[in-house]
C-alpha positions in Angstrom: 20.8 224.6 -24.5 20.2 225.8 -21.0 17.5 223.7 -18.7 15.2 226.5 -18.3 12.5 224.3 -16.7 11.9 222.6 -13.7 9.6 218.9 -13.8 6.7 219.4 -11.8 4.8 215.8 -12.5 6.0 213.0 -14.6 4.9 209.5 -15.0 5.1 206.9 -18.2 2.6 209.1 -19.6 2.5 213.2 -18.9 5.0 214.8 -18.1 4.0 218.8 -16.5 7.1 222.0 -16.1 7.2 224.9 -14.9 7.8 227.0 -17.7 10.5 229.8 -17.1 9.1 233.5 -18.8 10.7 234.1 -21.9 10.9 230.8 -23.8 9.0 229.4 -26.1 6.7 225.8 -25.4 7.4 224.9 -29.0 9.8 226.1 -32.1 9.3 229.2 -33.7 8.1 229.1 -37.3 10.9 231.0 -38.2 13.7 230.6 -36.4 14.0 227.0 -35.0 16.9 228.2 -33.0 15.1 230.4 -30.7 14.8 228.4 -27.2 11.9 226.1 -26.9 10.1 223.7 -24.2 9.8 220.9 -27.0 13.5 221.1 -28.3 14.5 220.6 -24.8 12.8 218.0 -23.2 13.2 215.9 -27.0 16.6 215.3 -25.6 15.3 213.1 -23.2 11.8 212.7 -24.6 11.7 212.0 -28.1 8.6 211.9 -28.7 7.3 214.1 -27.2 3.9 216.6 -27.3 2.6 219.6 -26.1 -0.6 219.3 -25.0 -0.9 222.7 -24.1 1.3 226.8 -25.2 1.7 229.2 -23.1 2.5 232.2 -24.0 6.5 233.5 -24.5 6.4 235.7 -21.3 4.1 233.5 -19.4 5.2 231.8 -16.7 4.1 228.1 -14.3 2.3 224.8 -15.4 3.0 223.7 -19.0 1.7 220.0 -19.8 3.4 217.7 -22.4 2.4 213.9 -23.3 5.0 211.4 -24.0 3.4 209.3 -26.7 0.5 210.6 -29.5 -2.2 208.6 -28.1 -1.7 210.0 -24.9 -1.7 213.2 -26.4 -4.9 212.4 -28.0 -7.0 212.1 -24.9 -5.3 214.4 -23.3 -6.5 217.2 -26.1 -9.9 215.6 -26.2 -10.1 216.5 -22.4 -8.7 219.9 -23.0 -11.2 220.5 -25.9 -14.5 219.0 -23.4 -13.3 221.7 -20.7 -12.7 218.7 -18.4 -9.3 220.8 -17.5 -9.3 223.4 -14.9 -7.0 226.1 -15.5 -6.0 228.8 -13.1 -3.2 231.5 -13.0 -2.1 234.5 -10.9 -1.6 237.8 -12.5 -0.6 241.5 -11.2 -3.0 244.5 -13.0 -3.2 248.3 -12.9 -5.8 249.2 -10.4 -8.5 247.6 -8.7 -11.3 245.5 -10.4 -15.0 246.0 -9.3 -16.6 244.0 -8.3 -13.8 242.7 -6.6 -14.9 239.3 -8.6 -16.7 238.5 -11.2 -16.9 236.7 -14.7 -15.7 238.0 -18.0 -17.6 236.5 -20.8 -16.5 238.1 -24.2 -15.8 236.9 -27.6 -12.2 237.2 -28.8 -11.5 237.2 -32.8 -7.1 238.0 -33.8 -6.9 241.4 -35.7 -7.0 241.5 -39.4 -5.1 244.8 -38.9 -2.3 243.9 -36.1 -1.0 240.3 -36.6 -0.7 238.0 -33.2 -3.2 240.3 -31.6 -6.4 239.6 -30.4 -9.7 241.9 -30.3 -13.0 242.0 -28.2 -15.7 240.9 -31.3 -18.8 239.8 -30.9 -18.4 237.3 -34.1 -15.0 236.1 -32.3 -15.0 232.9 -30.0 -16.6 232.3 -26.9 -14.4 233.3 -24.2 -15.1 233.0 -20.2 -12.8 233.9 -17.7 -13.4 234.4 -13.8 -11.2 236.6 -11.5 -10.9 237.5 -7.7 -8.9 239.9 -6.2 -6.4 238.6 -3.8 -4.6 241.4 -2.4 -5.4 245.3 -3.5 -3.1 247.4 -3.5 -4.9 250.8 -4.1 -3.3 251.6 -7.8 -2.7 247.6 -8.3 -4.5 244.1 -7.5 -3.1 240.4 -7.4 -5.5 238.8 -8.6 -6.2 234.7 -8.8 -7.9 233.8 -12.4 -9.4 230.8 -14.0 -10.3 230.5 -17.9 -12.9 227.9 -19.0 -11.1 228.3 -22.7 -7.9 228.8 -23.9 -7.7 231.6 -26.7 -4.7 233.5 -27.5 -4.1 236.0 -25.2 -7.2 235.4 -23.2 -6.2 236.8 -19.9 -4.3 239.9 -21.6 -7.1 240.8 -23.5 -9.8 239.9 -20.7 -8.0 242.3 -18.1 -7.7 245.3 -20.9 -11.0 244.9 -21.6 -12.3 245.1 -17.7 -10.2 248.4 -17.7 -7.6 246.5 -15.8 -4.6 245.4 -18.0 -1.6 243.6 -16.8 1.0 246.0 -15.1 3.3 245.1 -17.8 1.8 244.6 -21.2 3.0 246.4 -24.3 0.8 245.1 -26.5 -2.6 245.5 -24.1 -1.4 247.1 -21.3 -0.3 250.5 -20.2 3.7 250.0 -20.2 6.4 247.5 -21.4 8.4 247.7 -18.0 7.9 248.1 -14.1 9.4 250.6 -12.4 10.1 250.6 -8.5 9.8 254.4 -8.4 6.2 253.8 -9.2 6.0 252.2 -6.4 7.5 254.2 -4.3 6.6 257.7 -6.0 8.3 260.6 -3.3 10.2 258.5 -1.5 12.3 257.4 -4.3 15.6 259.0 -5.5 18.2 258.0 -7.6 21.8 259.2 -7.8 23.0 261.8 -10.5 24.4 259.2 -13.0 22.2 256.1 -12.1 19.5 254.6 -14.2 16.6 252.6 -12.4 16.1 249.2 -13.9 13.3 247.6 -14.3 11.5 246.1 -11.7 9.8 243.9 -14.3 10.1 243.5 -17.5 7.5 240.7 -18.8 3.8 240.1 -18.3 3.2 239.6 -15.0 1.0 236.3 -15.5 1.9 232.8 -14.3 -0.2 229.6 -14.8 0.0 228.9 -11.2 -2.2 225.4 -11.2 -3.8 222.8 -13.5 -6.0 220.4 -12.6 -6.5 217.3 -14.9 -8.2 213.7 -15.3 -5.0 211.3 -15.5 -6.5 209.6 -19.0 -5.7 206.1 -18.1 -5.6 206.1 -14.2 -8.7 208.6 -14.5 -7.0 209.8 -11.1 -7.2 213.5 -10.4 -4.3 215.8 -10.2 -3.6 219.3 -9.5 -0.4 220.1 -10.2 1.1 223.5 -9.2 3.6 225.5 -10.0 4.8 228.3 -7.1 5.0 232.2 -8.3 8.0 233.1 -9.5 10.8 235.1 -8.5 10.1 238.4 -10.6 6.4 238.5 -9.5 7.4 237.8 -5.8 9.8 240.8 -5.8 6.5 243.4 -7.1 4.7 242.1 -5.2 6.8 242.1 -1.9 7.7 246.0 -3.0 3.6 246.5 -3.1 3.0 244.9 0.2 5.7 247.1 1.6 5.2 250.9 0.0 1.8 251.1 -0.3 0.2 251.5 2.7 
C-alpha cells in the first residue's frame, strides 16, 4: 500500500501525520481493503491507536498513540477539551462579521445516513472562525473547534450561509472550476474539457496543540496547506482583483 502520509511528530509515545485527502484514518466497516491511516502505519506500529478521525477528504494533523494507555490519556485530554484544534478552510463568499463564534447543536439525520443536522436536541457544538484573506465571492478562512462532532466544520459553515467551496453533501458543488474563477476571461478550445480545479473539501487540519501526557510538555504540531488548496488559492489571489 502506498505511504500516503508524511510523520509530522513521533516519540516512544505519539506519533502525529499529515493525513493526505482521500484516505481513510481507520478501516472501513465494509471494505477493509479501502486505504487507511491505521493499516499503514501497523506495519511499523503494531499497536497502534487513533486518537483522533478525520474526515475522508480532510486533509493535515492526524494524531495516533503507540500503546493503549497512552491512548487512554490522550482521549481523556481530548474529551476535557485540553486539545486545541485548528484548521484552514476555503468557503463561498464572505462571512460577517468577518469573525465570530458559531455555537449550534449538531444531531446525524434520521433521514440521510452520515449526515449531520443543526437541532437544538443535538450536541453542543462551538466553533470560532476568522477570515484571513477575502476574496469578494470567496474567504480563506482560519477555524478552531472546541468539539469534535462529525462534520462540524461542514455543517457550521452551511449553516452561517457560507459552505465549503466544494461540498456535495453541504455545500453548493462537488467540484471547483478555474472558469469560476476567472469568469470572461476564460476560454477553452472546441474539443477541451476543463478539469477540476478541486475536487474534495477544501479543509485541512492545519495545527494541533496538545499536553505531552507524560512529559506534560506542550506541543503544537503543524501540518503546511496542501498542494490542491495552495493552487485555489493562488488562482484567487491572482483573478480576483
Amino acid at each position: 500500500m502506498k505511504r500516503t502520509f508524511e510523520i509530522l511528530f513521533e516519540d516512544q509515545y505519539l506519533i502525529a501525520v499529515n493525513k493526505a485527502p482521500g484516505i481513510l484514518t481507520i478501516p472501513d466497516r465494509f471494505n477493509t481493503d479501502i486505504p487507511n491511516l491505521v493499516n499503514l502505519l501497523q506495519a511499523d506500529y503494531p499497536d497502534i491507536i487513533p486518537v483522533h478521525r478525520l474526515d475522508k477528504f480532510t486533509s493535515g494533523v492526524n494524531l495516533f498513540a503507540k500503546d493503549a494507555n497512552t491512548h487512554r490519556l490522550m482521549s481523556k485530554s481530548f474529551e476535557a477539551r485540553d486539545v486545541e484544534k485548528y484548521y484552514m478552510a476555503i468557503v463561498d463568499g464572505v462571512p460577517s462579521p468577518e469573525s465570530g463564534q458559531i455555537n449550534v447543536p449538531l444531531t446525524e439525520s434520521s433521514v440521510t445516513r452520515g449526515k449531520m443536522l443543526v437541532h437544538p436536541r443535538g450536541k453542543e457544538c462551538v466553533t470560532d472562525y476568522k477570515i484571513i484573506k477575502n476574496f469578494k465571492k470567496y474567504s480563506l478562512l482560519y477555524i478552531r473547534i472546541f468539539t469534535g462532532r462529525t462534520h462540524q466544520v461542514r455543517v457550521h459553515m452551511q449553516y452561517l450561509g457560507n459552505p465549503l467551496i466544494v461540498d456535495a453533501l453541504y455545500g453548493n458543488r462537488d467540484a471547483f472550476f478555474l472558469s469560476e474563477i476567472k469568469q470572461k476571461k476564460f476560454h477553452l478550445g472546441k474539443q477541451q474539457v476543463e478539469k477540476a480545479l478541486l475536487s474534495r473539501q477544501p479543509l485541512h487540519a492545519e495545527k494541533l496543540v496538545i499536553t505531552h501526557p507524560f512529559t506534560y510538555q506542550n506541543i503544537e504540531i503543524y501540518a503546511p496547506l496542501p498542494k490542491d488548496m495552495v493552487a485555489v488559492i493562488t488562482q484567487m489571489e491572482k483573478w480576483i482583483k
